[in-house]
PDB file of N, CA, C and O in Angstrom, chain B, residues numbered from 101:
ATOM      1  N   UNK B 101    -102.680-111.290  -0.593  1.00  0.00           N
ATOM      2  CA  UNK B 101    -102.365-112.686  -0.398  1.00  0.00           C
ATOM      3  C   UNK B 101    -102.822-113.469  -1.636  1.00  0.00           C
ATOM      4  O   UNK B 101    -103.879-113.149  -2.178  1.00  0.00           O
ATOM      5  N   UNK B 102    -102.140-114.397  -2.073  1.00  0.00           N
ATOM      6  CA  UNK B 102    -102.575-115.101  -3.622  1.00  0.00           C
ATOM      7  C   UNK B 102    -103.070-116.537  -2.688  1.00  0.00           C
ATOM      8  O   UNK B 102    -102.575-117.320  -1.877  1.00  0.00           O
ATOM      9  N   UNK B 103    -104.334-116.303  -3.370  1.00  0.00           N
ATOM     10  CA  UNK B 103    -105.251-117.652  -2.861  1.00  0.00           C
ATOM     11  C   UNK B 103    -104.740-119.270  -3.813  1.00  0.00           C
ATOM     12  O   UNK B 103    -104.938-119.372  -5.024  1.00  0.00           O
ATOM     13  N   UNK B 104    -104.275-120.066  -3.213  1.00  0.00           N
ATOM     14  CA  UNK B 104    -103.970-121.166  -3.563  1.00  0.00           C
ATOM     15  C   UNK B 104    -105.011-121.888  -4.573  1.00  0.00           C
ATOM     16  O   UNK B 104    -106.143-122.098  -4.137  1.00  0.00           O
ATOM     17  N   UNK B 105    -104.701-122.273  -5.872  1.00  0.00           N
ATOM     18  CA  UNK B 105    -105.009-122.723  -6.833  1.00  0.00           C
ATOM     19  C   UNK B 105    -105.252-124.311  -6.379  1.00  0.00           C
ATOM     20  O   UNK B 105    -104.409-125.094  -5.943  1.00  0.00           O
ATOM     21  N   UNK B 106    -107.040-124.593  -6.682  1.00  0.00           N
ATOM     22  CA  UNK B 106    -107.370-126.214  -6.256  1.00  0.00           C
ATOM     23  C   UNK B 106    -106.848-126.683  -7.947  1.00  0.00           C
ATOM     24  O   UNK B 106    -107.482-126.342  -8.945  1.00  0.00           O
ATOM     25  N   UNK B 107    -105.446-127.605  -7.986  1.00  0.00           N
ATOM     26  CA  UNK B 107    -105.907-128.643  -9.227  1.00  0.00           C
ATOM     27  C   UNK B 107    -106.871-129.129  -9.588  1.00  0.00           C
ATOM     28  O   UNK B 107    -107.284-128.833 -10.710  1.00  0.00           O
ATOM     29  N   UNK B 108    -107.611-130.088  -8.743  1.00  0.00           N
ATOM     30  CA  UNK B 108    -108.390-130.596  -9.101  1.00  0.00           C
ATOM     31  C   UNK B 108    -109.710-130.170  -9.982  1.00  0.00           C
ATOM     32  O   UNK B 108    -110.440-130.955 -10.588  1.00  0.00           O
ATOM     33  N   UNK B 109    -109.853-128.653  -9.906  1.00  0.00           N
ATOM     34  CA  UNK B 109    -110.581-127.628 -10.215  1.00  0.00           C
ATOM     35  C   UNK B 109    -110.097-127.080 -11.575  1.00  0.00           C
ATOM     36  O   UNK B 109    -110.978-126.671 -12.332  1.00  0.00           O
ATOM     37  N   UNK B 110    -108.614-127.007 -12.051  1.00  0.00           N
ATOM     38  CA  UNK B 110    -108.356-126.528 -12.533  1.00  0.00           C
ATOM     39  C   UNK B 110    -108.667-127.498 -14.035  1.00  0.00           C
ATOM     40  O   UNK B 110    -109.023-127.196 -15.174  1.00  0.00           O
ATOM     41  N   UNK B 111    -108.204-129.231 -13.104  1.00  0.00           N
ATOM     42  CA  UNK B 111    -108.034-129.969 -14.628  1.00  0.00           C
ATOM     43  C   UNK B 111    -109.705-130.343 -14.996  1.00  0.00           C
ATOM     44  O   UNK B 111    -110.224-130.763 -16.031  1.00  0.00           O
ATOM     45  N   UNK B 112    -110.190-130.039 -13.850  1.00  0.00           N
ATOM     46  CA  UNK B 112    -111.631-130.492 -14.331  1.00  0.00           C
ATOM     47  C   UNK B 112    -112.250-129.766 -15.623  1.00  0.00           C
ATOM     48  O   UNK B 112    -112.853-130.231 -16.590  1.00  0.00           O
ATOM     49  N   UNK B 113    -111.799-128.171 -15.212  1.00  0.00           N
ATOM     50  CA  UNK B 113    -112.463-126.720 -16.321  1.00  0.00           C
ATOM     51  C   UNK B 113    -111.548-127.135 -17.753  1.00  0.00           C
ATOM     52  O   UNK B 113    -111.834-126.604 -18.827  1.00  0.00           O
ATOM     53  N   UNK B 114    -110.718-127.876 -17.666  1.00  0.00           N
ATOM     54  CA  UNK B 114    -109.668-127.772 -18.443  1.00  0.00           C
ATOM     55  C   UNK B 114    -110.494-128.661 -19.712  1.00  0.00           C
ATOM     56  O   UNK B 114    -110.172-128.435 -20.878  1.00  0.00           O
ATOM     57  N   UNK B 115    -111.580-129.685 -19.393  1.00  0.00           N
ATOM     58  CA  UNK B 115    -112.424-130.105 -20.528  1.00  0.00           C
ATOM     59  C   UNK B 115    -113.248-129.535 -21.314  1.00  0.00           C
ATOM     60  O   UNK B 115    -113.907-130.081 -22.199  1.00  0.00           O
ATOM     61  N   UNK B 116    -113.234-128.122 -20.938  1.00  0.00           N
ATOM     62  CA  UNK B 116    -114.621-127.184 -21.967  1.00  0.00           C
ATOM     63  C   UNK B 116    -113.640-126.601 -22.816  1.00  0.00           C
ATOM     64  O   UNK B 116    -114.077-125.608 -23.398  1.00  0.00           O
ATOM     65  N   UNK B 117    -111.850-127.035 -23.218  1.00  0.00           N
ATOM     66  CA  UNK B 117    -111.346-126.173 -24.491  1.00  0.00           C
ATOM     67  C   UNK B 117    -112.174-126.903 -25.743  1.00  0.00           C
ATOM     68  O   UNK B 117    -112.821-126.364 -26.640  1.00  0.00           O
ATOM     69  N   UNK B 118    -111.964-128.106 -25.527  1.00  0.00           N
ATOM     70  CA  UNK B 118    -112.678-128.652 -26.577  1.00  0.00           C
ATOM     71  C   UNK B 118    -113.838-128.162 -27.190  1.00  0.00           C
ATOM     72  O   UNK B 118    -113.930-128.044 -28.412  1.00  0.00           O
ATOM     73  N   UNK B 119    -114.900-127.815 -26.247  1.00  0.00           N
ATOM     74  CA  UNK B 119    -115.983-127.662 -26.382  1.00  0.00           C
ATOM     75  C   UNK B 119    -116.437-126.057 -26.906  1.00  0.00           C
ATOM     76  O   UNK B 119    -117.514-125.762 -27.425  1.00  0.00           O
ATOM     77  N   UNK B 120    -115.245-125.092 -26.598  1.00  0.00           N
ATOM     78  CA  UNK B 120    -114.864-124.072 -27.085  1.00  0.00           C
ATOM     79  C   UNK B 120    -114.439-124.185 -28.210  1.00  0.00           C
ATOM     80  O   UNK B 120    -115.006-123.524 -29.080  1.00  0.00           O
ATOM     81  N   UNK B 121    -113.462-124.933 -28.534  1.00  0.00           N
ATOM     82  CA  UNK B 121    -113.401-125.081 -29.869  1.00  0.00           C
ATOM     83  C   UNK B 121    -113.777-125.577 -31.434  1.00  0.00           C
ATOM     84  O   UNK B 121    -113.348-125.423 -32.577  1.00  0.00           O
ATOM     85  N   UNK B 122    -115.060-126.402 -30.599  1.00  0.00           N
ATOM     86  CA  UNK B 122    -116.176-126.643 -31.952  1.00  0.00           C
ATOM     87  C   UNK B 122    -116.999-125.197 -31.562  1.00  0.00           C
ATOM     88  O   UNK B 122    -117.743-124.985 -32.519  1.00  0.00           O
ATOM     89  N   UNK B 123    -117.124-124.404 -30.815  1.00  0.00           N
ATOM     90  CA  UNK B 123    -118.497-123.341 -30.901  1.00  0.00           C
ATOM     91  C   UNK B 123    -117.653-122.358 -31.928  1.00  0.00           C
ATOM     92  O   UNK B 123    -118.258-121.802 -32.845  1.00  0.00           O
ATOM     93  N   UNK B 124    -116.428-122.190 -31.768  1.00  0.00           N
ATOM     94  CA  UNK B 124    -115.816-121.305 -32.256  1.00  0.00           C
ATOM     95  C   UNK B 124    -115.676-121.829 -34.187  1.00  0.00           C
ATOM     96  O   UNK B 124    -115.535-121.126 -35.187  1.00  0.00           O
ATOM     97  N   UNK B 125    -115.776-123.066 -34.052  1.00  0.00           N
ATOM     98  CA  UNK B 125    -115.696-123.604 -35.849  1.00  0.00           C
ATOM     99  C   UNK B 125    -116.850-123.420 -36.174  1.00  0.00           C
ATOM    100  O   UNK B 125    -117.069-123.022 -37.318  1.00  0.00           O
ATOM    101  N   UNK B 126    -118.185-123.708 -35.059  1.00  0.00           N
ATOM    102  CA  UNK B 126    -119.508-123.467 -35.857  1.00  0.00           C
ATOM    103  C   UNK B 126    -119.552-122.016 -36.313  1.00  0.00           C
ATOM    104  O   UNK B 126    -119.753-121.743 -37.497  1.00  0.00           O
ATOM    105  N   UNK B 127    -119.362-121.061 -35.360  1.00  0.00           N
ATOM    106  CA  UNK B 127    -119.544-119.803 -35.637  1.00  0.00           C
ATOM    107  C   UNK B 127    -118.791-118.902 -36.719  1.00  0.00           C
ATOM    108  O   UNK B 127    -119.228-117.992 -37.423  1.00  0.00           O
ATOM    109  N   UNK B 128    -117.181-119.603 -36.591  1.00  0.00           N
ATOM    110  CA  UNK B 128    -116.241-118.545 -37.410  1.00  0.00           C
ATOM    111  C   UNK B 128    -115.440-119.486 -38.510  1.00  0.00           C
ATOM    112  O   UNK B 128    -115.029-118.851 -39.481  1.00  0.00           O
ATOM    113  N   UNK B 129    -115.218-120.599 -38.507  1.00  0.00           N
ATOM    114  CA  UNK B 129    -114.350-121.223 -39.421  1.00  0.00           C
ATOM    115  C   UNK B 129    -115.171-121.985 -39.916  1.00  0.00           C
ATOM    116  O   UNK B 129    -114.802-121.936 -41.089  1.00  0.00           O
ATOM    117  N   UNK B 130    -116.024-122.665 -39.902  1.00  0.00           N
ATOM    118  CA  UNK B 130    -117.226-123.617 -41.084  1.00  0.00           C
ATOM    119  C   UNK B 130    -116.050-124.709 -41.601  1.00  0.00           C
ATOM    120  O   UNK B 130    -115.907-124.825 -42.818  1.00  0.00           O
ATOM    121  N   UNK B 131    -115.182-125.534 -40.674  1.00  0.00           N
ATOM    122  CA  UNK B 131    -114.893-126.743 -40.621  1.00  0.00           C
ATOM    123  C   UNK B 131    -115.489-127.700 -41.021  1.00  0.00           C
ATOM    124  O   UNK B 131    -115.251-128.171 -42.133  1.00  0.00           O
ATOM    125  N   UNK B 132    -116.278-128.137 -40.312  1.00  0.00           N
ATOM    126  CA  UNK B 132    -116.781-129.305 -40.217  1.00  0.00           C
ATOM    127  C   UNK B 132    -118.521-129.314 -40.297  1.00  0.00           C
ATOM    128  O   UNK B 132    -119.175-128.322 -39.976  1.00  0.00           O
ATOM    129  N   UNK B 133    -119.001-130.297 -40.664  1.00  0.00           N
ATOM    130  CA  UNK B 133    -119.974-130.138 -40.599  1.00  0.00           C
ATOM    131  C   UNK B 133    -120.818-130.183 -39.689  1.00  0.00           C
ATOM    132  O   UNK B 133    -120.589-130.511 -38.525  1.00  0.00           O
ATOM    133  N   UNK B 134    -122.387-129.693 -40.379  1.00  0.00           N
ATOM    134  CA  UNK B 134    -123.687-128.577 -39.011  1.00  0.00           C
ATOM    135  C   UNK B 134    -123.715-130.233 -37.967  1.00  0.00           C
ATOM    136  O   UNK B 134    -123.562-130.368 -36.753  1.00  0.00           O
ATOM    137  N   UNK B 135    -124.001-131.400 -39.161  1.00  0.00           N
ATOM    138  CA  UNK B 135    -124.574-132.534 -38.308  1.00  0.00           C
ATOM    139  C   UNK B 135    -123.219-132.943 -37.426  1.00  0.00           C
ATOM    140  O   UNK B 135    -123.784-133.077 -36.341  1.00  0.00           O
ATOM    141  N   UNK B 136    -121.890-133.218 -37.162  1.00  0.00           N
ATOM    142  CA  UNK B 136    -121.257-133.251 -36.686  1.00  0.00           C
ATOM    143  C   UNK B 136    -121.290-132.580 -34.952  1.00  0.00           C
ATOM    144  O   UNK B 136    -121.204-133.011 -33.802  1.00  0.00           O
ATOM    145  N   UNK B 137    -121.448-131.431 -35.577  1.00  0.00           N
ATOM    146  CA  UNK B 137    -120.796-130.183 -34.841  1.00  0.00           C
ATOM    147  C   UNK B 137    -121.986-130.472 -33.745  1.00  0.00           C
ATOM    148  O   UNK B 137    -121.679-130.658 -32.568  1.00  0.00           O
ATOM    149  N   UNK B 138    -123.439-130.505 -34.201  1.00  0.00           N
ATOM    150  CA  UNK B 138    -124.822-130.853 -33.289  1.00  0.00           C
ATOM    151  C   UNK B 138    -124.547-131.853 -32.356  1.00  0.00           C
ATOM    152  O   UNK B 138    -124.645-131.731 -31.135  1.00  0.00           O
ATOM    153  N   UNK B 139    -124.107-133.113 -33.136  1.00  0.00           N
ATOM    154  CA  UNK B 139    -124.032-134.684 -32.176  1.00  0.00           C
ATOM    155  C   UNK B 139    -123.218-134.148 -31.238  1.00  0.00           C
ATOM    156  O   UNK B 139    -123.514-134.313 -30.054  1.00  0.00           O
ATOM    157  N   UNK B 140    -121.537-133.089 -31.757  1.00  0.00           N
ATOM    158  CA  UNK B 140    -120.327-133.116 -30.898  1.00  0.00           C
ATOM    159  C   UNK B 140    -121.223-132.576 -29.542  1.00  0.00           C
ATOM    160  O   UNK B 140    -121.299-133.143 -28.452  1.00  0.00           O
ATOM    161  N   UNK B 141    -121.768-131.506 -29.893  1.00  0.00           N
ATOM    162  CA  UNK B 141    -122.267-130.436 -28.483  1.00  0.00           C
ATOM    163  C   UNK B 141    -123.175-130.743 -28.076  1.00  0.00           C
ATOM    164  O   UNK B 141    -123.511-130.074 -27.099  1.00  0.00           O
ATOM    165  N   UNK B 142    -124.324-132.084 -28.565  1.00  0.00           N
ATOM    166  CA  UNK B 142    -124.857-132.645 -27.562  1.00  0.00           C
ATOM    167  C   UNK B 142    -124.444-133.015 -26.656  1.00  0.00           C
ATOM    168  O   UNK B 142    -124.525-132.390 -25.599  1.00  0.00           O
ATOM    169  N   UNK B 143    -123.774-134.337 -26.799  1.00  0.00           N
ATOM    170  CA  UNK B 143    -123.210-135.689 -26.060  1.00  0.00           C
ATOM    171  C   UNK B 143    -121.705-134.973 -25.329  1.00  0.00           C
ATOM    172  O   UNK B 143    -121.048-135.524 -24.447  1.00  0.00           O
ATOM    173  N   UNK B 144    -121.459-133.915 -25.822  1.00  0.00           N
ATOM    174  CA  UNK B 144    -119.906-133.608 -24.998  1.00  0.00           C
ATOM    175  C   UNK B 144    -120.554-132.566 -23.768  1.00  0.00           C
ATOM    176  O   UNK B 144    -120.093-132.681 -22.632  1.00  0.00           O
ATOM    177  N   UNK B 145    -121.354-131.814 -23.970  1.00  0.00           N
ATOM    178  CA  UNK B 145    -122.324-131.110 -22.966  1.00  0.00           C
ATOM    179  C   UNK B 145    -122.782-131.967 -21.974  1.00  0.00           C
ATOM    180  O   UNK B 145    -122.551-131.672 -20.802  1.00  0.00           O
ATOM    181  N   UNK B 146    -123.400-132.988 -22.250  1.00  0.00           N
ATOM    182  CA  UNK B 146    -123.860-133.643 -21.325  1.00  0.00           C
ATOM    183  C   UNK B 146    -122.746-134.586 -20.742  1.00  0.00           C
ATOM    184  O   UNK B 146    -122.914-134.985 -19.590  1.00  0.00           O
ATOM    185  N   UNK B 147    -121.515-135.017 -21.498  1.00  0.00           N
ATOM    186  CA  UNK B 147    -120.451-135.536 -20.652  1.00  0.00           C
ATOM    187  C   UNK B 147    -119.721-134.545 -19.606  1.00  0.00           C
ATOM    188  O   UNK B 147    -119.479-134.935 -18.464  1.00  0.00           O
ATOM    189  N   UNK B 148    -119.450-133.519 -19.953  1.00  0.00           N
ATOM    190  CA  UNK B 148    -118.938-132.675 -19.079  1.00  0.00           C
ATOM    191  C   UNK B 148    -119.150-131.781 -17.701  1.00  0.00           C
ATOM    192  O   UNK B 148    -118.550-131.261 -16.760  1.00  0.00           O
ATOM    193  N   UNK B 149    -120.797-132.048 -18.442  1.00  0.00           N
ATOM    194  CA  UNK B 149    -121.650-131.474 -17.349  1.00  0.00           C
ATOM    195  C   UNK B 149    -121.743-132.809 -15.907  1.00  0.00           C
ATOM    196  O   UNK B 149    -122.121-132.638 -14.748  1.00  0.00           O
ATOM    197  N   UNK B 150    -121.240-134.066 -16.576  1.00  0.00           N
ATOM    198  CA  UNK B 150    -120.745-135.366 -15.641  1.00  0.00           C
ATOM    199  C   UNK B 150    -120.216-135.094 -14.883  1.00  0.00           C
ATOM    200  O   UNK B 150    -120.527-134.999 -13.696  1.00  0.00           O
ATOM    201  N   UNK B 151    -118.630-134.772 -15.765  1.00  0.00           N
ATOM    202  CA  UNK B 151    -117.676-135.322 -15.429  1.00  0.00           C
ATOM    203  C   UNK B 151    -116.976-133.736 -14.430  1.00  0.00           C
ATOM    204  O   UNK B 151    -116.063-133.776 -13.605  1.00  0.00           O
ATOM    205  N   UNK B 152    -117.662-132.657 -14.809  1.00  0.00           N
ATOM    206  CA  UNK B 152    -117.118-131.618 -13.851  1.00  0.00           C
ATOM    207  C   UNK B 152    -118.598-131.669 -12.270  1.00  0.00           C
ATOM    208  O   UNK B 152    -118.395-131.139 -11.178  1.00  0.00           O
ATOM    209  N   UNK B 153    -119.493-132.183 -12.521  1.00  0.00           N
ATOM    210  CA  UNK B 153    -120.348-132.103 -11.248  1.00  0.00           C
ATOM    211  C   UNK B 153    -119.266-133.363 -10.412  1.00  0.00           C
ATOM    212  O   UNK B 153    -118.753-133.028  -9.344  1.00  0.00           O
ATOM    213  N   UNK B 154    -119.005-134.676 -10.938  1.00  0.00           N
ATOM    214  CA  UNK B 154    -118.184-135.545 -10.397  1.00  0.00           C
ATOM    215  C   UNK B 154    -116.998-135.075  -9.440  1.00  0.00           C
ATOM    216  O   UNK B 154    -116.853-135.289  -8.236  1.00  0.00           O
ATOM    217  N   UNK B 155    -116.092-134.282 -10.444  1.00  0.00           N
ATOM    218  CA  UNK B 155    -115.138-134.158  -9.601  1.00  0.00           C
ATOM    219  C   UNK B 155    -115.462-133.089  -8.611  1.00  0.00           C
ATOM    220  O   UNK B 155    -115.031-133.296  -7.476  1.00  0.00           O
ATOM    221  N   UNK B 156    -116.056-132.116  -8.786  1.00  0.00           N
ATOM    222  CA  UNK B 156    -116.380-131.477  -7.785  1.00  0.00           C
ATOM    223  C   UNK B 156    -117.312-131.400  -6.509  1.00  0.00           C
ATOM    224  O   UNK B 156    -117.597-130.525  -5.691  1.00  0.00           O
ATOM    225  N   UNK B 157    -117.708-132.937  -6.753  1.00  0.00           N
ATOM    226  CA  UNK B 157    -118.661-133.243  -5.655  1.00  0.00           C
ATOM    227  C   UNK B 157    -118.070-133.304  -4.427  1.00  0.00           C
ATOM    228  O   UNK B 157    -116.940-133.792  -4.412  1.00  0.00           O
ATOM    229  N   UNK B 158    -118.567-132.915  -3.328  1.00  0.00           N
ATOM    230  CA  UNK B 158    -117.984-132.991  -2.135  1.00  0.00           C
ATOM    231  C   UNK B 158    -118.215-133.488  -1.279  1.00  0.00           C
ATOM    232  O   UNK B 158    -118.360-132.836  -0.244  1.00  0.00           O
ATOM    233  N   UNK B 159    -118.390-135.131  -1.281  1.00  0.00           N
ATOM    234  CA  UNK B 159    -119.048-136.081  -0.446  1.00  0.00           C
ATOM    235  C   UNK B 159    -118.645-135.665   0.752  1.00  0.00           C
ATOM    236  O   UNK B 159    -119.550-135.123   1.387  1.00  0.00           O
ATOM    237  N   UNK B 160    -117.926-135.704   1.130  1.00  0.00           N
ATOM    238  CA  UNK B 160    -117.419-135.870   2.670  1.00  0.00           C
ATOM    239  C   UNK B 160    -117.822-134.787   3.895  1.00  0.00           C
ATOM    240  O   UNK B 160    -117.862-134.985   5.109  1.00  0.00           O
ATOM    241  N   UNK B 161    -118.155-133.364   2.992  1.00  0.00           N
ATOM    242  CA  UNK B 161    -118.493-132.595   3.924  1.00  0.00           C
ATOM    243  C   UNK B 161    -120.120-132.795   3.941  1.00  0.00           C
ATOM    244  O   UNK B 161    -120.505-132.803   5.110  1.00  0.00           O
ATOM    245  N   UNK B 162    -121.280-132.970   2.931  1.00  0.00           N
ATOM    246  CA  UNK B 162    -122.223-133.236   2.684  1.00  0.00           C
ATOM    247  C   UNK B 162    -122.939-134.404   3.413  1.00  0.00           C
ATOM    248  O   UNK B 162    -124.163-134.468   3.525  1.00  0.00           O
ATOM    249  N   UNK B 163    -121.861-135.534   4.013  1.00  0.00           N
ATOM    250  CA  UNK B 163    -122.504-136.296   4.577  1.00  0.00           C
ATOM    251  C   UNK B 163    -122.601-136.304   5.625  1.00  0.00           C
ATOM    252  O   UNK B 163    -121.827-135.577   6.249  1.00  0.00           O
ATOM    253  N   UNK B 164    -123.717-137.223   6.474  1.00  0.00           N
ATOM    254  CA  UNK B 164    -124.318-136.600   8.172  1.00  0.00           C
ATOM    255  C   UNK B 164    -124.473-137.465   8.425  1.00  0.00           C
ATOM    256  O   UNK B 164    -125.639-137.572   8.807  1.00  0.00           O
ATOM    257  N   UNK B 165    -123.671-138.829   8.504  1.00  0.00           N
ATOM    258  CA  UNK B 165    -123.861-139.800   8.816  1.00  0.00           C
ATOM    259  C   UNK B 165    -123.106-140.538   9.935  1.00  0.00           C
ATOM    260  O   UNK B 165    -123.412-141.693  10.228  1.00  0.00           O
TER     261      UNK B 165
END
């Protein structure tokens, strides 16, 4: 049986290409620069780590009210 694909799941994961794709310039292509590349994977780490706990929060079953 093919288990039904959540969108919402899908477009959420769909924000770490980015974030794949500066690890992959730090490591193999030397693009851009070290100080760049540091600020990018701070501040985008900690946005994503937002913005995917967000959408996947699941108020409704969690609450007991």
């Amino acid at each position: 049986m093919i288990k039904k694909i959540d969108l919402q799941y899908l477009l959420s994961y769909f924000g770490l290409i980015p974030f794949i794709l500066i690890i992959l310039d730090k490591f193999f292509f030397f693009q851009l620069k070290e100080e760049i590349i540091i600020n990018f994977l701070i501040y985008y780490t900690l946005l994503i780590t937002v913005f995917i706990g967000s959408i996947n929060w699941n108020f409704e079953k969690s609450y007991k009210g």
